[in-house]
Z-matrix of the N, CA and C atoms (Angstrom, degrees):
N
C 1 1.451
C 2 1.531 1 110.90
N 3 1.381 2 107.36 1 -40.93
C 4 2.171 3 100.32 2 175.21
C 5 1.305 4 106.76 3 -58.86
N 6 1.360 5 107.61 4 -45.43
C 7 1.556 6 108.97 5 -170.64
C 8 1.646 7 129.79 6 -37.97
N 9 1.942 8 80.02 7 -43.24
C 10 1.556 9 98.58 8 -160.89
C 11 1.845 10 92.64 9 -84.76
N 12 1.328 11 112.77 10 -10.91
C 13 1.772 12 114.43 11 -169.52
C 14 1.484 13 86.72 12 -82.53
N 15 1.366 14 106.40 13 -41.77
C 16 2.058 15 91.26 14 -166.74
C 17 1.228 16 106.12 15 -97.64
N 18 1.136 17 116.71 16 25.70
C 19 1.696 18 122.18 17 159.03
C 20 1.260 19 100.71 18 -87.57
N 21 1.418 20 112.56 19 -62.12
C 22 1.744 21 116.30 20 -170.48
C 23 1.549 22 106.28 21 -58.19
N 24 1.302 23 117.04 22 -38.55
C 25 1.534 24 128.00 23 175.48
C 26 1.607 25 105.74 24 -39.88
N 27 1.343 26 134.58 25 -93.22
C 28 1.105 27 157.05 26 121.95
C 29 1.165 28 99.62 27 44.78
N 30 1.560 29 116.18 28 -84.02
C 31 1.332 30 134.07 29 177.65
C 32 1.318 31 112.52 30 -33.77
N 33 1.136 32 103.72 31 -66.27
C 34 1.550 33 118.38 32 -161.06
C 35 1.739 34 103.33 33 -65.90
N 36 1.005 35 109.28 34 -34.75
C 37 1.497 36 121.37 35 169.92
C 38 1.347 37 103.23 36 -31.52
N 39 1.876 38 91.78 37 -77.74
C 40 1.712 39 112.59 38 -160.16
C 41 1.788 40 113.84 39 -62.18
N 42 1.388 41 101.57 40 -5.96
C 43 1.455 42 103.05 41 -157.73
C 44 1.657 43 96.47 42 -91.07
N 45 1.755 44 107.12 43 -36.06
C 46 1.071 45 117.38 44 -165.14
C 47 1.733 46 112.32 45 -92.83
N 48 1.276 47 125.99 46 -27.09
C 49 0.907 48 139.89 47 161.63
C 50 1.640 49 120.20 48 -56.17
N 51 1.218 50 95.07 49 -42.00
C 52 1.997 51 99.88 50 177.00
C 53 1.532 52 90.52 51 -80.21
N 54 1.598 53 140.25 52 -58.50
C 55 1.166 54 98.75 53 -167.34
C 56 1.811 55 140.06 54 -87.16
N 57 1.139 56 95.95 55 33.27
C 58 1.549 57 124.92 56 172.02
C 59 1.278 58 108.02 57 -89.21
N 60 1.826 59 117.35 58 -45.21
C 61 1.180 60 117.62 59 -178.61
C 62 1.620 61 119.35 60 -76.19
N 63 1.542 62 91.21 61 -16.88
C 64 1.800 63 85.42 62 -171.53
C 65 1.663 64 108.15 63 -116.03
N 66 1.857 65 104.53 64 47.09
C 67 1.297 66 114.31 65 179.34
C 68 1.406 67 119.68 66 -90.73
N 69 0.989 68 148.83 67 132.54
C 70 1.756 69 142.30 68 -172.48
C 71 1.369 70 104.42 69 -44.11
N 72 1.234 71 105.01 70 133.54
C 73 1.586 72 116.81 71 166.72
C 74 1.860 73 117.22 72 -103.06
N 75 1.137 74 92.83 73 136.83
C 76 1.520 75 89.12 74 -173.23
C 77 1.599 76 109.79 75 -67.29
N 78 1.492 77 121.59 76 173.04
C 79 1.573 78 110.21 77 174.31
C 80 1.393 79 98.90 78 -136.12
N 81 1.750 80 107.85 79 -152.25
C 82 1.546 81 95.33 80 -177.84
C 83 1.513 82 92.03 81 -116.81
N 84 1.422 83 140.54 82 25.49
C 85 1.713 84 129.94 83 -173.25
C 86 1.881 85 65.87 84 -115.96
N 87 1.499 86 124.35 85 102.32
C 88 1.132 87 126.23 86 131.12
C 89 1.280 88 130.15 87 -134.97
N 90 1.041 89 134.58 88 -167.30
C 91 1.326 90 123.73 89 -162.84
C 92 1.671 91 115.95 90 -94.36
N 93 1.405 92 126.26 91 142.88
C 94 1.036 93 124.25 92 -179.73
C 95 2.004 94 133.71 93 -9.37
N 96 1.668 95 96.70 94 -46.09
C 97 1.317 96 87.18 95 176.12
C 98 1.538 97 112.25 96 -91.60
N 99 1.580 98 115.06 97 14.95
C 100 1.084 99 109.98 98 178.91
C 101 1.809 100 114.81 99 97.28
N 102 1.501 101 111.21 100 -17.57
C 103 1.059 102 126.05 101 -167.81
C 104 1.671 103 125.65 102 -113.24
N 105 1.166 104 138.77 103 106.61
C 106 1.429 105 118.44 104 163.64
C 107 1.844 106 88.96 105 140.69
N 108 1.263 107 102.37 106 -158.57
C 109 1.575 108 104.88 107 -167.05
C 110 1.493 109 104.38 108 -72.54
N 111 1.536 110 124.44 109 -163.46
C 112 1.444 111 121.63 110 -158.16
C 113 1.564 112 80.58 111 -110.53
N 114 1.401 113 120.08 112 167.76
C 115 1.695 114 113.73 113 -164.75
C 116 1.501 115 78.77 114 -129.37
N 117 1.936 116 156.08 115 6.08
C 118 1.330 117 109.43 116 157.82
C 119 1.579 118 85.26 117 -103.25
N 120 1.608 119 86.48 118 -178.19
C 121 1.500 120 107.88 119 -165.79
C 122 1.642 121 93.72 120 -130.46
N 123 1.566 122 111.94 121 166.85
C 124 1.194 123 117.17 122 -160.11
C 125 1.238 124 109.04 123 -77.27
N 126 1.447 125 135.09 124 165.01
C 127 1.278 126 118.59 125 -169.75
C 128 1.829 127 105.18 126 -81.49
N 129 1.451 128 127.21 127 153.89
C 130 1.111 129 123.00 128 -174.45
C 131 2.002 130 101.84 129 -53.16
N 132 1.724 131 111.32 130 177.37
C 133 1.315 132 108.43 131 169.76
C 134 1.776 133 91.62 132 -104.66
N 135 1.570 134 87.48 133 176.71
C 136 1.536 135 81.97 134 172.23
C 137 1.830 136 131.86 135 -99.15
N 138 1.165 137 120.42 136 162.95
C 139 1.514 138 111.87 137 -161.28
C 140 1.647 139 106.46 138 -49.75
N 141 0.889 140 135.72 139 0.40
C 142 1.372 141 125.03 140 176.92
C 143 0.869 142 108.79 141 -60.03
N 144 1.730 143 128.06 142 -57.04
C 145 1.580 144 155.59 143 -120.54
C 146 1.889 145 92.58 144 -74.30
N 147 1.128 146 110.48 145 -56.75
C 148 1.578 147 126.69 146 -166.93
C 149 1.750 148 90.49 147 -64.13
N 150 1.371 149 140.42 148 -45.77
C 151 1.320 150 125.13 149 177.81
C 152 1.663 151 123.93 150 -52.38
N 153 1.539 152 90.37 151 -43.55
C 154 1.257 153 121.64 152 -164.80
C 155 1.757 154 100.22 153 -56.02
N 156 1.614 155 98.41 154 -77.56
C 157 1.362 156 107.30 155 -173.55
C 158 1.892 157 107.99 156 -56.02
N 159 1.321 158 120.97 157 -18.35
C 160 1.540 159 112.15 158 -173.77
C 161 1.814 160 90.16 159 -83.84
N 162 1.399 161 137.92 160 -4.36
C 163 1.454 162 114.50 161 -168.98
C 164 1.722 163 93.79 162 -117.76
N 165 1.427 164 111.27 163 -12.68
C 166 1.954 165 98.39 164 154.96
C 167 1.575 166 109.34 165 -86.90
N 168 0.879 167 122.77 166 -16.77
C 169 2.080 168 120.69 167 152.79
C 170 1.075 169 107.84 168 -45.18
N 171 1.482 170 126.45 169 -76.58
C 172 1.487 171 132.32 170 149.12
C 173 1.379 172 135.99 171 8.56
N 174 1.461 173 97.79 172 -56.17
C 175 1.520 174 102.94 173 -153.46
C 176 1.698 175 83.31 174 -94.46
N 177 1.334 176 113.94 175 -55.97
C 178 1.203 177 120.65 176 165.97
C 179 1.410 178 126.25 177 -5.52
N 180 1.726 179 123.80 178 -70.83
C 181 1.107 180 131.10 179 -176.73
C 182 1.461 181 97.02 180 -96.42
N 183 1.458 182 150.52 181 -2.29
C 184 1.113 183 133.01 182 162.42
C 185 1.136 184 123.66 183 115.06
N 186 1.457 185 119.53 184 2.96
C 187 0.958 186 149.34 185 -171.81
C 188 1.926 187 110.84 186 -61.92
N 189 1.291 188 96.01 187 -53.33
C 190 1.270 189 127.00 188 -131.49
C 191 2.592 190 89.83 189 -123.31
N 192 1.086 191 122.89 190 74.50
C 193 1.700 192 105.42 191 -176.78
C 194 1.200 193 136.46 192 -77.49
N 195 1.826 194 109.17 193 -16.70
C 196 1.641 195 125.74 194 179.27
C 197 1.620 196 88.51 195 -102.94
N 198 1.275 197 129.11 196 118.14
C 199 1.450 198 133.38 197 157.13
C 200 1.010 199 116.33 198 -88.15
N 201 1.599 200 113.61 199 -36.09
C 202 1.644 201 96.88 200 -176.40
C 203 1.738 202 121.29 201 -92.41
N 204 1.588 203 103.10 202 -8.04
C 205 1.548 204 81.89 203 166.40
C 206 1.338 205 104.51 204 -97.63
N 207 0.941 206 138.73 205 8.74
C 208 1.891 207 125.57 206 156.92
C 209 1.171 208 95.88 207 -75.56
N 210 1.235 209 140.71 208 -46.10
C 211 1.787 210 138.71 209 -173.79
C 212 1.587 211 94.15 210 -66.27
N 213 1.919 212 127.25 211 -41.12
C 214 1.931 213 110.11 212 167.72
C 215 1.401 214 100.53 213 -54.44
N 216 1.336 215 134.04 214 -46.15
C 217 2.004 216 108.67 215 -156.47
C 218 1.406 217 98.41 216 -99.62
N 219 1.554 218 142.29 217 25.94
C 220 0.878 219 99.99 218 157.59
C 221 1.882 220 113.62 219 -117.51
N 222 1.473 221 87.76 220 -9.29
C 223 1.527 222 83.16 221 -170.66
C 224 1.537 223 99.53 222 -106.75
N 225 1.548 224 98.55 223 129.36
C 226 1.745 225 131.69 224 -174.21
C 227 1.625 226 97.58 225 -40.08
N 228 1.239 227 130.56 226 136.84
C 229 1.133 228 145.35 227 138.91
C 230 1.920 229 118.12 228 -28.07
N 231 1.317 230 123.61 229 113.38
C 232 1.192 231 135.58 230 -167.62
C 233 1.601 232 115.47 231 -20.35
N 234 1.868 233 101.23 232 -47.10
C 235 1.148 234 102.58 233 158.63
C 236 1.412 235 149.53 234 -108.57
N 237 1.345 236 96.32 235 36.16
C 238 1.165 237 116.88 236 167.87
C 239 1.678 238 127.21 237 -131.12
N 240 1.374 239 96.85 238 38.54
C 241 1.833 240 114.14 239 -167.39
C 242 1.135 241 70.73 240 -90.91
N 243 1.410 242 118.26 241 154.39
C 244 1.945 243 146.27 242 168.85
C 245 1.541 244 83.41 243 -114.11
N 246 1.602 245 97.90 244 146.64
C 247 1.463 246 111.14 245 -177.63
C 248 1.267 247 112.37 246 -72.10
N 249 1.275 248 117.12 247 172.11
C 250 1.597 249 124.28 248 -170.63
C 251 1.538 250 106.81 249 -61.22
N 252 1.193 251 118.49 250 140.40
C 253 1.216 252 135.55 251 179.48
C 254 1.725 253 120.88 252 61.25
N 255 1.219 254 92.62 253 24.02
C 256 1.941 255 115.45 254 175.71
C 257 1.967 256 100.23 255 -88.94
């Protein structure tokens, strides 16, 4: 019977302890009164991203059998990526 009490003990610990730890923390991008969701937003991706992800859809259902040279023409050469949201 202790065994089975400091089993449940234990438990209840770990159960309650993690969800304390994995409670939202406030930051400093909030909104004027200090209150409510964070007001910036992530920076856009760049126009590639939407080609990209529609030709692993592709490949996915079968559509689509060479992935990685549709993944060579669409994504820009290292130096020639345009910054995010260009």
């Amino acid at each position: 019977m202790n065994r089975y009490l400091l089993v449940v003990t234990i438990a209840l610990v770990v159960l309650v302890g993690g969800t304390a730890a994995a409670t939202a923390q406030p930051t400093n991008e909030t909104t004027a009164q200090g209150e409510g969701p964070p007001v910036d937003l992530p920076d856009p991706v760049p126009d590639f991203v939407t080609d990209l992800l529609q030709s692993i859809s592709d490949f996915v259902s079968g559509v689509l059998s060479a992935l990685g040279e549709a993944i060579q023409r669409i994504v820009p050469a290292a130096g020639d990526a345009p910054p995010s949201g260009a």
